[in-house]
PDB file with SEQRES, HELIX, SHEET and CRYST1 records, atoms N, CA, C and O in Angstrom:
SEQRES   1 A   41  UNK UNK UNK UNK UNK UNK UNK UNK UNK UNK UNK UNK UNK          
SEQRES   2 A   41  UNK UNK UNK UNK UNK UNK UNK UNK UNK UNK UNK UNK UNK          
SEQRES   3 A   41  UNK UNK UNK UNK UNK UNK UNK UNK UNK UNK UNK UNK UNK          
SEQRES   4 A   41  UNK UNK                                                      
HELIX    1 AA1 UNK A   26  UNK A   35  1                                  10    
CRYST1    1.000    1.000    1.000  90.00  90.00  90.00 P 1           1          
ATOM      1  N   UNK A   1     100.475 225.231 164.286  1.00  0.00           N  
ATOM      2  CA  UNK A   1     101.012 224.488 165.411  1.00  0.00           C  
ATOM      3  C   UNK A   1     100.409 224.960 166.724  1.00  0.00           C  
ATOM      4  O   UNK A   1     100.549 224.377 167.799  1.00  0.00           O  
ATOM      5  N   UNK A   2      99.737 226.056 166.526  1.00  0.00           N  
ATOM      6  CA  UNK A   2      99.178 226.403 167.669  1.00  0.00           C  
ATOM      7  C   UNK A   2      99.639 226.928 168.938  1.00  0.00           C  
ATOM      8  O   UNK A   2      98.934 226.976 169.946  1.00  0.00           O  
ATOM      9  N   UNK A   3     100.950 227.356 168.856  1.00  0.00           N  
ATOM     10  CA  UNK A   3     101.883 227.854 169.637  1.00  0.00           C  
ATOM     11  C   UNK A   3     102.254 229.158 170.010  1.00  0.00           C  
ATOM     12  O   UNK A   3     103.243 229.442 170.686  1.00  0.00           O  
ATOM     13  N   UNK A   4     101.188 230.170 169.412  1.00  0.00           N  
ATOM     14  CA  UNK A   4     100.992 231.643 169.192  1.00  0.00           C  
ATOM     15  C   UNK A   4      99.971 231.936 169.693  1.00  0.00           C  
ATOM     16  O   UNK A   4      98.935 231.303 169.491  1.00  0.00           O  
ATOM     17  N   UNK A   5     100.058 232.986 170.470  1.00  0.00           N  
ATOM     18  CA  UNK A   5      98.452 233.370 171.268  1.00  0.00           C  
ATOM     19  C   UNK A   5      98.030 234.517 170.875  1.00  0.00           C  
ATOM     20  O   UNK A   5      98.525 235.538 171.351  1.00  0.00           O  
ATOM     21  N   UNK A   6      96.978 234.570 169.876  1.00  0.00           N  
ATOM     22  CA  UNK A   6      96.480 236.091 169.292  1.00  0.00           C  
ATOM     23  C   UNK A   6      96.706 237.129 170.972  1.00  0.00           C  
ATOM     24  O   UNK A   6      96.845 236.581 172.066  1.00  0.00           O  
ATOM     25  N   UNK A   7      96.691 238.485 170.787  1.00  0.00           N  
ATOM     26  CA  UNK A   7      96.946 239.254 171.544  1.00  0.00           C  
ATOM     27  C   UNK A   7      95.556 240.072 170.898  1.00  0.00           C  
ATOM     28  O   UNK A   7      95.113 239.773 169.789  1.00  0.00           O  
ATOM     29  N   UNK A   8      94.859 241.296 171.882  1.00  0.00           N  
ATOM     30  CA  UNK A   8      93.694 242.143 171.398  1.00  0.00           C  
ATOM     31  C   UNK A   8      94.566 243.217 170.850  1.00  0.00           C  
ATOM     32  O   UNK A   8      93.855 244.212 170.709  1.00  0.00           O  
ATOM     33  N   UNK A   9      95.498 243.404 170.565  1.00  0.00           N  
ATOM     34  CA  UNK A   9      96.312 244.601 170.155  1.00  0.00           C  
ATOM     35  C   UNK A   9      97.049 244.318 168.972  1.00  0.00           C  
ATOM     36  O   UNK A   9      97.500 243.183 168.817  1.00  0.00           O  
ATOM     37  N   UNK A  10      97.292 245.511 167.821  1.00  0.00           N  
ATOM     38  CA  UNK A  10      98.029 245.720 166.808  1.00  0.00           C  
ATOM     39  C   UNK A  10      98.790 246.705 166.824  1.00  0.00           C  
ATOM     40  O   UNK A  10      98.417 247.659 167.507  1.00  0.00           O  
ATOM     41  N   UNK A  11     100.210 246.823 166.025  1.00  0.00           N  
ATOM     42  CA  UNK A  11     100.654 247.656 165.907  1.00  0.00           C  
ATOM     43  C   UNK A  11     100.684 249.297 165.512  1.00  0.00           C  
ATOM     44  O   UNK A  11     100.278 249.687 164.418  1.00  0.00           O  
ATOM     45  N   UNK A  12     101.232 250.234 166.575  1.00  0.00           N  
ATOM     46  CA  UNK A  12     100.871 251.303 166.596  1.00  0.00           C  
ATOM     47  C   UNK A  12     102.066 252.009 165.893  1.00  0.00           C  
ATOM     48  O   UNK A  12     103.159 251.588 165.513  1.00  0.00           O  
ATOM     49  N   UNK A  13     101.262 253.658 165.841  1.00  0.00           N  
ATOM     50  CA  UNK A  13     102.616 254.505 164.838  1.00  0.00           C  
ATOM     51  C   UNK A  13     103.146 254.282 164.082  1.00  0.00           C  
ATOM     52  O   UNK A  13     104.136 254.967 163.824  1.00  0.00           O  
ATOM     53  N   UNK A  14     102.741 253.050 163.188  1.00  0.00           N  
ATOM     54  CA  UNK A  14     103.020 252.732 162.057  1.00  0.00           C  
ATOM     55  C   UNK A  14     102.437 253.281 160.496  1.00  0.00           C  
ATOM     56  O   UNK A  14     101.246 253.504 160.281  1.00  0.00           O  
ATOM     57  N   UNK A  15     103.287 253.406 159.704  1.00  0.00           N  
ATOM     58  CA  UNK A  15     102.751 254.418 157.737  1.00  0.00           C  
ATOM     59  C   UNK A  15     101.890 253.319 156.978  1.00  0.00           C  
ATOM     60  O   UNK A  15     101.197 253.626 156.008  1.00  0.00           O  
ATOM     61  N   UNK A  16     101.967 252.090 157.444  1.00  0.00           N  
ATOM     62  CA  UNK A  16     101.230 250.735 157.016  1.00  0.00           C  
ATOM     63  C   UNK A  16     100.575 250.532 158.049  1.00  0.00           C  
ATOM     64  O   UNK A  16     100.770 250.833 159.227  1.00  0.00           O  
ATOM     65  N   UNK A  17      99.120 249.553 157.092  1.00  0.00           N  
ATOM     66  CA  UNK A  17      98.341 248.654 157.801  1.00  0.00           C  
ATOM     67  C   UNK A  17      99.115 248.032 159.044  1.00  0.00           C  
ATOM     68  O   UNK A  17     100.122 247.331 158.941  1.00  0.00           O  
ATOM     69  N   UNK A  18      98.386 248.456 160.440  1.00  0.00           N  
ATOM     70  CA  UNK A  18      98.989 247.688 161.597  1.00  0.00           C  
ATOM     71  C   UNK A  18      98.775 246.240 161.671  1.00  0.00           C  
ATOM     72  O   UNK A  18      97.610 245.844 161.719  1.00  0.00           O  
ATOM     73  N   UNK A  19      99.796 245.345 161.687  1.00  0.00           N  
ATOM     74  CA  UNK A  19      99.820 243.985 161.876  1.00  0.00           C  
ATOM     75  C   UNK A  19      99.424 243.816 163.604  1.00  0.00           C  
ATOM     76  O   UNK A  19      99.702 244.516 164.578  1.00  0.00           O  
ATOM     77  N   UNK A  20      98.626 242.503 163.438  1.00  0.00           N  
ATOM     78  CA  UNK A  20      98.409 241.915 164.824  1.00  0.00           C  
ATOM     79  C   UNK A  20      99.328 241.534 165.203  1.00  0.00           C  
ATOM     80  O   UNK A  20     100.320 241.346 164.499  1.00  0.00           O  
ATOM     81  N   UNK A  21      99.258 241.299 166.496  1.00  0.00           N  
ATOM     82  CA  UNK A  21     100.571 241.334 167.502  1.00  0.00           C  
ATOM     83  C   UNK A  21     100.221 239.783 168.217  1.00  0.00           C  
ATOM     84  O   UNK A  21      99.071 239.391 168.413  1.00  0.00           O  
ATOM     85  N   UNK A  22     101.452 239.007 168.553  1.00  0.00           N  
ATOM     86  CA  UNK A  22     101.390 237.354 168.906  1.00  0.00           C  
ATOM     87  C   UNK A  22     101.906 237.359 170.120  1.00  0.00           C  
ATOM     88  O   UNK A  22     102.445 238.403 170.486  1.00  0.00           O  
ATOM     89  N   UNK A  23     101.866 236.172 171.061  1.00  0.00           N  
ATOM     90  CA  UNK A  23     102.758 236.095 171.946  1.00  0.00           C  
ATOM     91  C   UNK A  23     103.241 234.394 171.908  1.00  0.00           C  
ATOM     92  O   UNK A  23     102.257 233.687 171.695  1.00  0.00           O  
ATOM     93  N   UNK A  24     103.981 233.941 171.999  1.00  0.00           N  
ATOM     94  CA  UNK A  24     104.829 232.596 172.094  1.00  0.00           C  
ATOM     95  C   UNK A  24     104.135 232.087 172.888  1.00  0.00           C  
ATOM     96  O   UNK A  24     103.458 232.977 173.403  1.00  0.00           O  
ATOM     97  N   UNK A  25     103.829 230.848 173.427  1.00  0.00           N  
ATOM     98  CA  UNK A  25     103.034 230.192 174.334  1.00  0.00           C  
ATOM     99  C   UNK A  25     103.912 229.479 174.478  1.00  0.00           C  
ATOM    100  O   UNK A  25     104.227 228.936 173.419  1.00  0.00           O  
ATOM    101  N   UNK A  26     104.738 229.079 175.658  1.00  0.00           N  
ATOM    102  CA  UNK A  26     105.730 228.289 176.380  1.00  0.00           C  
ATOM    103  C   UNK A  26     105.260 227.002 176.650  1.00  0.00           C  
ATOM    104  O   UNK A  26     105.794 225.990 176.198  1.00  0.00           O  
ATOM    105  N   UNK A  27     104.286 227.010 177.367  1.00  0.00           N  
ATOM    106  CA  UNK A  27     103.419 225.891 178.059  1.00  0.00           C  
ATOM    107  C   UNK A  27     103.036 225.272 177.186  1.00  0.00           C  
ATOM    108  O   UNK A  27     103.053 224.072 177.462  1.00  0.00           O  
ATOM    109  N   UNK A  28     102.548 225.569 175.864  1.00  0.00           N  
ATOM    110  CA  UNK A  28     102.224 224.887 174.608  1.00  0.00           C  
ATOM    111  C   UNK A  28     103.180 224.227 173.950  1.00  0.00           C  
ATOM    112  O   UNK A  28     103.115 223.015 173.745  1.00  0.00           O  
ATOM    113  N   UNK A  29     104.215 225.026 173.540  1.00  0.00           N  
ATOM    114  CA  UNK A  29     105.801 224.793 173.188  1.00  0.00           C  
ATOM    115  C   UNK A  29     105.966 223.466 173.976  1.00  0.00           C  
ATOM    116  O   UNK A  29     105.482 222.575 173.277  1.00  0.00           O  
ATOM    117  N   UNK A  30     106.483 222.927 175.227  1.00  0.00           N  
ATOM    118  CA  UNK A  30     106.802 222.337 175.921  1.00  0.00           C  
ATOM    119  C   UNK A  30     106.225 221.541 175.606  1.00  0.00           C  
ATOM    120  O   UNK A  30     106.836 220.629 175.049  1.00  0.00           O  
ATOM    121  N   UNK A  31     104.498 221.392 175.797  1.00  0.00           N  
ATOM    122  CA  UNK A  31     103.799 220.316 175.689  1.00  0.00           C  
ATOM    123  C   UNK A  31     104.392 219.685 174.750  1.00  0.00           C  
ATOM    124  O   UNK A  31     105.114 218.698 174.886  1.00  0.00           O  
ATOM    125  N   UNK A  32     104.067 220.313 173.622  1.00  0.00           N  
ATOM    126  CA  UNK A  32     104.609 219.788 171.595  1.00  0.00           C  
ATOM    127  C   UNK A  32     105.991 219.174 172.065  1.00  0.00           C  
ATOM    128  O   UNK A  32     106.152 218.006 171.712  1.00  0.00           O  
ATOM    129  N   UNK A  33     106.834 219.644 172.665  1.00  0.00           N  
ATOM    130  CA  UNK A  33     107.861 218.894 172.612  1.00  0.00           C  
ATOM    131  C   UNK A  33     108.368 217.692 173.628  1.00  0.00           C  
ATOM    132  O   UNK A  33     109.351 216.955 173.551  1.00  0.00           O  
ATOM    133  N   UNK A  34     107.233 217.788 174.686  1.00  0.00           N  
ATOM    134  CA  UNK A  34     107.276 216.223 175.211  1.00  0.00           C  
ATOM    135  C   UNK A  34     106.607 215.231 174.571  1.00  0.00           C  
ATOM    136  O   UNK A  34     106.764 214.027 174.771  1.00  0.00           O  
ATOM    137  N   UNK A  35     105.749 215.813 173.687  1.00  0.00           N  
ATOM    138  CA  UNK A  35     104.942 214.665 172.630  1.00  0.00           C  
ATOM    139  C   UNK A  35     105.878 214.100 171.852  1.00  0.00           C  
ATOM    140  O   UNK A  35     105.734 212.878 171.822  1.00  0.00           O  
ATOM    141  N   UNK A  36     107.114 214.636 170.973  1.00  0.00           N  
ATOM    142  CA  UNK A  36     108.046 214.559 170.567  1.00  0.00           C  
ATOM    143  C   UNK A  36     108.224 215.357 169.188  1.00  0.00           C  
ATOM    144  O   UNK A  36     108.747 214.877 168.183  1.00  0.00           O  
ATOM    145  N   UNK A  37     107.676 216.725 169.310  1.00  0.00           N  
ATOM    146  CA  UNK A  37     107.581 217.647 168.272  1.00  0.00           C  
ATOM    147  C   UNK A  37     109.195 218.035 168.117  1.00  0.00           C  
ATOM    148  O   UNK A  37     109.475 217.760 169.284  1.00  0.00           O  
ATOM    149  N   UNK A  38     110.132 218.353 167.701  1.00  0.00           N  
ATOM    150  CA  UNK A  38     111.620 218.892 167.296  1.00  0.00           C  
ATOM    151  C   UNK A  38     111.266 219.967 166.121  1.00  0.00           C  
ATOM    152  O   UNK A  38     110.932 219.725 164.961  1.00  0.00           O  
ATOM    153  N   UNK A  39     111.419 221.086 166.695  1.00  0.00           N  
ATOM    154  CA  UNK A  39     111.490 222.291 165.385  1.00  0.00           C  
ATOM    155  C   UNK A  39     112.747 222.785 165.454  1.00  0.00           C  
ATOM    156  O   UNK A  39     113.089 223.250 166.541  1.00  0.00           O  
ATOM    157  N   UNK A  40     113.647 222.800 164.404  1.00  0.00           N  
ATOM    158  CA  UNK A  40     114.574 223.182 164.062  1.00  0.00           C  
ATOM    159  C   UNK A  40     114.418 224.417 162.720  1.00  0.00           C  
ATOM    160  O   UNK A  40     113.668 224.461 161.745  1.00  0.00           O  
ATOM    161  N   UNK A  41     115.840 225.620 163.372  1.00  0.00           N  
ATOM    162  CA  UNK A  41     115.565 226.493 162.563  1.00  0.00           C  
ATOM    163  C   UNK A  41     116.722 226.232 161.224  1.00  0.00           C  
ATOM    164  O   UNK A  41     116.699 226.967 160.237  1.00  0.00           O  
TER     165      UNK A  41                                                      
END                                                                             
């Protein structure tokens, strides 16, 4: 959906493989939902 913005950073101090880290994109979000996207959890 395209609504996640890779970040250059992964998780630190972690005993596992560090997962990449996301950020929410609002402005994207919004867009999708004046198009008439509805995500329900």
């Amino acid at each position: 959906m395209d609504i996640l913005d890779e970040l250059d950073e992964v998780e630190k101090d972690v005993a596992h493989r560090a997962a990449r880290l996301y950020r929410f994109n609002e402005r994207k979000y919004k867009k999708l939902v004046k198009a008439g996207f509805d995500f329900q959890i």
